[in-house]
N, C-alpha and C positions, 0 to 999 in steps of 0.2 A: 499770176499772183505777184505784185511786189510786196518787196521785204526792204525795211528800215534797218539801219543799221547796216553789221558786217557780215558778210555769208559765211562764218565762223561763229557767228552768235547760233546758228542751229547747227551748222555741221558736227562739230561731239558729239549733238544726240542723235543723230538719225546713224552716226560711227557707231556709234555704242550698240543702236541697237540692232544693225546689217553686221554690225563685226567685221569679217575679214572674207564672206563670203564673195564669187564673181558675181550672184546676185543680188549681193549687197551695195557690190560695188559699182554694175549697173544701174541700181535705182538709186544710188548717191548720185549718180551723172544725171541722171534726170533730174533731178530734181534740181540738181544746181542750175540746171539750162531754163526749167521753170520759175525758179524762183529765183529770177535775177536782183541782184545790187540796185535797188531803188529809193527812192523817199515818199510817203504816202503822209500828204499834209507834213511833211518834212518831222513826224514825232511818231511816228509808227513803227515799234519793231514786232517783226516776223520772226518767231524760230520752232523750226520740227521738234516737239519733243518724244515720236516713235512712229517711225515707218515699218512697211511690212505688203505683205501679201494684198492681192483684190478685196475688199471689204476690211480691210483689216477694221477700222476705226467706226464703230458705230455712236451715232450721239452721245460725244462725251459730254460732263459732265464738271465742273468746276464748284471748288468753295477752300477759296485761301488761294495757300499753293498747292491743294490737291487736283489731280485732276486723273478721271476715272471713264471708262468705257469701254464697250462689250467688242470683244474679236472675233470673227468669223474666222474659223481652219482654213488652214491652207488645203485646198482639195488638193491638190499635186502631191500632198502628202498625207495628209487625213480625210479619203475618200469620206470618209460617215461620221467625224465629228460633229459635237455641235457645237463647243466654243467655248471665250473664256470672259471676265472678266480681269480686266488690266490697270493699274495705275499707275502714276508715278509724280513723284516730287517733284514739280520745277524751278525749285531751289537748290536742290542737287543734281544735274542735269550729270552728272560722272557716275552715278549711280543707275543700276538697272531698270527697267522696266520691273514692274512685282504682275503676278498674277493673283489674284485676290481667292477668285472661286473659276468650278467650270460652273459654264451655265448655257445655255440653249440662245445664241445670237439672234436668233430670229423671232425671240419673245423681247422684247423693249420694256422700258420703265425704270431707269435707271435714274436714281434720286441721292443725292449726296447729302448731308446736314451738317451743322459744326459737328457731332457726337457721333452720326451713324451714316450708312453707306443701306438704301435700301434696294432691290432688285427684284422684278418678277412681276407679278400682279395680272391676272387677264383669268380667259376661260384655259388655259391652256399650262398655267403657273399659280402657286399662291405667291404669298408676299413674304421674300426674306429679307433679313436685313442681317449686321454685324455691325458692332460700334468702332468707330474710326480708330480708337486703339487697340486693337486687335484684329487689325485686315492682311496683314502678313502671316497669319495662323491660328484665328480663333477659331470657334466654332458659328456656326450659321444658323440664324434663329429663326426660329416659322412664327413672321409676326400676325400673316392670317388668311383664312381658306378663302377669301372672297375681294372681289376689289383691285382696286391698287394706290399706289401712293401719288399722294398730290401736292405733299408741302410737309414741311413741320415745324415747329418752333423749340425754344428754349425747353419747353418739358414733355411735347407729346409730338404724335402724327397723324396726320390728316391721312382717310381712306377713304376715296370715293368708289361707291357700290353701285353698278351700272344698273342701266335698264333690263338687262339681261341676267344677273344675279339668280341663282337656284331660290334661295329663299325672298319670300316678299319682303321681312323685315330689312335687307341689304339694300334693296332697290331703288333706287332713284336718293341716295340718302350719303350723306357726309358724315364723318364718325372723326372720333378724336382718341387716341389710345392713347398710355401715360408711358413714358419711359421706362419708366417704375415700375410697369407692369407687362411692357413690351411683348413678352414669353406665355404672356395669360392668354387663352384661346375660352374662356369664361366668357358668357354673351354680356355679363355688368363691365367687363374692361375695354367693348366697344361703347364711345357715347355718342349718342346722336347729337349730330349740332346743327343740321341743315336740312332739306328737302328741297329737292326739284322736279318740274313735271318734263323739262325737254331735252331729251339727251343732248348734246353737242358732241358731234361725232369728229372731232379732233384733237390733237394734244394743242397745252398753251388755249386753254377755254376755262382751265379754273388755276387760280395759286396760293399759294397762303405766307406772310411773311409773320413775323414776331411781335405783330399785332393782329392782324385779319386774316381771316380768311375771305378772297374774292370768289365769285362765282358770277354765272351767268342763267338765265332762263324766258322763255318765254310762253303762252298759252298757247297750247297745240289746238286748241277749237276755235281760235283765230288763226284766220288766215294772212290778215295781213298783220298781226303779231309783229314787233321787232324785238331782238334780245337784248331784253334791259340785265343791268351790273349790279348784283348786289354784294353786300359786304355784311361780316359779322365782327365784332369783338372778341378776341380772342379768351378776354377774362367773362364772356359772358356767353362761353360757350355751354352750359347747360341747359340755356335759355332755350326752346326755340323762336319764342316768339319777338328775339330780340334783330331779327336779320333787317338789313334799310334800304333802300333801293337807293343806290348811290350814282346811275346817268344810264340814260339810256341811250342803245348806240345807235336810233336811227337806223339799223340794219337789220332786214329781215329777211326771207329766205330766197326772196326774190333777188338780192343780194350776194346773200354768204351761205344760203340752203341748208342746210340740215347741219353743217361744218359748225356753224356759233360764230363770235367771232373771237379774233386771236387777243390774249390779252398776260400781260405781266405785273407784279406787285412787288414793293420794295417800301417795307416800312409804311406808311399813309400815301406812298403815291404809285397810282396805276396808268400803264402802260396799255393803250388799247388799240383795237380796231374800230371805225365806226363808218359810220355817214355823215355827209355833208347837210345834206335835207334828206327829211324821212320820205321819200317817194323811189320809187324806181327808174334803173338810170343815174340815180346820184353819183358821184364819184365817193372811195375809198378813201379814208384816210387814218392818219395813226396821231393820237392825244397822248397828251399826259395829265391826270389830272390828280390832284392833290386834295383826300380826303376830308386835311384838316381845316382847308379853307372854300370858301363860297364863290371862288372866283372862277368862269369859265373856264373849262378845259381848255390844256395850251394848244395849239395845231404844230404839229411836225414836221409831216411832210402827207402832201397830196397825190392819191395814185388814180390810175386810170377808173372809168367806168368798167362796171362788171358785165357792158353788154354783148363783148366778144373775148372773153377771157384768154384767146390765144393770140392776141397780139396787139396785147395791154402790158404796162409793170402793175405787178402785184407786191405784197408786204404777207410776208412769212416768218415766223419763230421769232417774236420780240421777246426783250431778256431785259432785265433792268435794275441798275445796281445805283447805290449813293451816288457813283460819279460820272454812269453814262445810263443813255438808252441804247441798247445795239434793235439792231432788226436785220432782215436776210428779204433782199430787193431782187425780183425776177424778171426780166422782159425779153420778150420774145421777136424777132426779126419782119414774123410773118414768111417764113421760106422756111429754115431748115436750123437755126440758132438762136439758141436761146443763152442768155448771159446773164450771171447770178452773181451779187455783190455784197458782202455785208458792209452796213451801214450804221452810222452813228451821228451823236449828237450828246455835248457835253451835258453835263448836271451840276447845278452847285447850288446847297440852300433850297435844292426840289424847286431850284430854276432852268429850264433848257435856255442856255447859253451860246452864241453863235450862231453858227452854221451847221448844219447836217457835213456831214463826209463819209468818204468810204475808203473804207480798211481797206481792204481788199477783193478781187477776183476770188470768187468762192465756186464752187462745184457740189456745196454740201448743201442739206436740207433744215440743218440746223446751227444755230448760233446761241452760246451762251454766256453769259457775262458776270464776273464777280469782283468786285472796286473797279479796278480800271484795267483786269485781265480777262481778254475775251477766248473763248476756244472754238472749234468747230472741227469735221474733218473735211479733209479734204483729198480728190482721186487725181491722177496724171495718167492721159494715155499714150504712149509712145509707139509708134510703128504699125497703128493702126488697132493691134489688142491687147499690146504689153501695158498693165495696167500697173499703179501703184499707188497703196493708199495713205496718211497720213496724218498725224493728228498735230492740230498747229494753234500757236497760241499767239494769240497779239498782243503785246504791251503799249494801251495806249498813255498820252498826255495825260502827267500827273506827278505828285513827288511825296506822294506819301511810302515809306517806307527806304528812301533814299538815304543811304550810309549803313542801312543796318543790311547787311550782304549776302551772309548767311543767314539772314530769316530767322534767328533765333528770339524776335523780339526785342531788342535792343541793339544803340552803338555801343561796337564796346573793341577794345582791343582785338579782339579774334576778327574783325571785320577786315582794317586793313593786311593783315595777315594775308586773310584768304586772297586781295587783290594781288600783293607779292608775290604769290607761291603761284599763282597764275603767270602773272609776266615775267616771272625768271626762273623754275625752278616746275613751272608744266606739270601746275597745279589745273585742277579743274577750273572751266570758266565759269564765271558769274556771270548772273545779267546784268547786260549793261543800265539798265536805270536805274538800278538800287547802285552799283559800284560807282557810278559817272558822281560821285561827289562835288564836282565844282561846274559840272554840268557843261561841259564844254564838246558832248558827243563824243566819247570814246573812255577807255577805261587806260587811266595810265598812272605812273608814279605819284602825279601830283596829286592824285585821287588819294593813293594811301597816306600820302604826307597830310594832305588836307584834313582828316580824320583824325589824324594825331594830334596835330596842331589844334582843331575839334575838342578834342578830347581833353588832353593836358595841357594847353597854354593858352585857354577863351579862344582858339579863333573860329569863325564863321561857319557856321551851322549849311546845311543841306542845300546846294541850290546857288 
């Protein structure tokens, strides 16, 4: 994996969280041999924000500067655990790792929102959740016996009740709960908003942003069916009869089989899988299309055909935020190697801008993205089994939130402070692209001078 920037931009945090142990201090070596000094599209930084044990890092989870995801026990020490939920700031990277809840690693579903943090959801968990302020020691709320979670917006959340659901009313069906009533296990505080007849049996098949809800479905008594995209309105969610068939992907199971295809939401624009021509044999590829306009979907990038799936690139866990699309790129050698990359492609104006690029050498199965902060984890194997796992954030091209340091929301005097009390007095580090004020790649006095000058004497703003 390369890493932008300084190998001091992660090393505090993966310090912080190995501490002083030999085996801390062993998987700090690795990792620094891993993650060498590089430049990725020369605007990419790399930095650990918590390593640890084999599994440590299960599909994190981002929104803002939270970022959250489930840990597996260290069996060497917790033969018969099951696990934990973990977060942390990465705005304060000199502060701890939090434990949030225990919870069973090996149940998935981990959904973050600006308000709530939700977990669980399958045949095997209900659905909890806790509101984002009070994840350091609230209590945990049973938001519900069925389902699990697939989005939420400004007032409520989205539950999708599987094929499989004990009751018929759950089954095959979307629901929408009120914030308001979170706690309510009353069958009037589930509302229906959707129905489908075909499962898609993957994660990243349905999403919901602070407008829509997206989904997928197609007729299971056709055979050659392909899964068309529908959408709903979020203020017209009582409706059902309000849902639109918003594109179809050309792909059917001779295709993407029973899987659906992978698809993301952000506002009016969707992130997809599809087909090139509806026939089999087509090649793969991933759109972007923009609800609010008539205009064909954009193409992004084109992947192999699906007719020998093992030594083809494929397109895995697309994520998509106001200012990128990420996705997670596989392909295989045909012998014994396979090489997995996350990838991207600017956004601006719900325009794809440039080139595609890639972040990074990845080892995970999942990638997620929130403004221009991507996460994932990621594994190192050293000496053949000595493993280690990691949870890594990318900070890509972008200058939104640049000068204000500590994340408080504003510039403001406390900013250049914190840059000070870093370079001379072994304060905690910032990250470099909110501190790099004059943009010049590095974080130094002129930066804090800059901000003051900023501040009290008109000079030049961010950048």
């Amino acid at each position: 994996m390369g890493c932008g920037g300084q190998l001091g931009q992660y090393g505090a945090a993966v310090s912080s969280v190995m501490q002083t142990s030999m085996k801390g201090q062993f998987v700090f070596a690795v990792l620094s041999i891993f993650l060498p000094l590089s430049s990725i599209e020369g605007q990419v930084d790399l930095f650990v924000i918590a390593a640890g044990n084999p599994g440590f890092g299960y599909r994190p989870v981002i929104d803002g500067n939270l970022v959250v995801w489930q840990r597996h026990p260290d069996r060497a020490v917790d033969p018969f655990g099951l696990g934990t939920i973990e977060s942390r700031d990465i705005t304060r990277l000199d502060l701890p790792v939090e434990t949030i809840a225990n919870f069973n690693a090996n149940i998935g579903g981990l959904f973050l929102s600006r308000d709530y943090l939700f977990w669980g959801g399958s045949s095997l968990s209900y659905v909890w959740g806790r509101p984002r302020t009070a994840l350091d020691g609230g209590n945990d709320i049973l938001v519900a016996k069925f389902g699990r979670v697939v989005g939420a917006t400004r007032d409520f959340v989205v539950i999708k009740g599987s094929s499989w659901e004990f009751k018929d009313a759950h089954k095959n069906r979307y629901f929408a709960k009120s914030f308001s009533r979170i706690a309510d296990q009353g069958d009037d505080a589930f509302i229906e908003i959707a129905q489908y007849r075909s499962e898609a049996w993957s994660y990243h098949v349905e999403a919901v942003s602070d407008e829509y809800l997206v989904w997928q479905d197609r007729d299971p008594s056709i055979e050659a069916e392909t899964w068309k995209i529908y959408a709903k309105k979020v203020s017209s969610r009582m409706n059902l009869d309000e849902a639109s068939l918003v594109i179809d992907s050309k792909a059917g199971t001779q295709q993407v089989g029973n899987s659906g295809v992978l698809l993301a939401v952000r506002r009016n624009m969707i992130l997809y899988q599809g087909a090139e021509r509806e026939e089999e044999g087509s090649p793969l590829a991933l759109y972007l299309h923009d609800m609010y306009r008539n205009d064909p979907p954009a193409l992004l990038e084109v992947f192999a055909t699906t007719q020998d799936p093992y030594i083809e690139r494929r397109m895995g866990s697309p994520s998509l935020s106001s200012d990128y699309a990420v996705w997670r790129e596989s392909e295989f050698d045909g012998k014994v190697r396979f090489t997995f990359r996350a990838r991207a492609r600017r956004i601006i104006d719900g325009e794809p801008i440039g080139q595609n690029f890639t972040i990074a050498d990845i080892s995970a199965d999942r990638i997620m993205i929130d403004g221009n902060l991507a996460v994932w984890n990621d594994t190192r194997v050293e000496d053949g089994d000595f493993v280690t796992s990691s949870i890594v954030v990318a900070e890509l091209p972008g200058t939104r939130g640049v000068g204000d340091v500590n994340q408080d929301g504003q510039i403001d005097l406390s900013d250049p402070i914190v840059i000070l009390s870093y370079l001379f007095l072994g304060g905690w580090q910032p990250r470099r692209r909110l501190a790099d004020f004059d943009q010049n790649g590095g974080i130094e006095l002129t930066d804090a001078l800059s901000i003051i000058e900023y501040l009290f004497f008109g000079g030049k703003g961010p950048g």
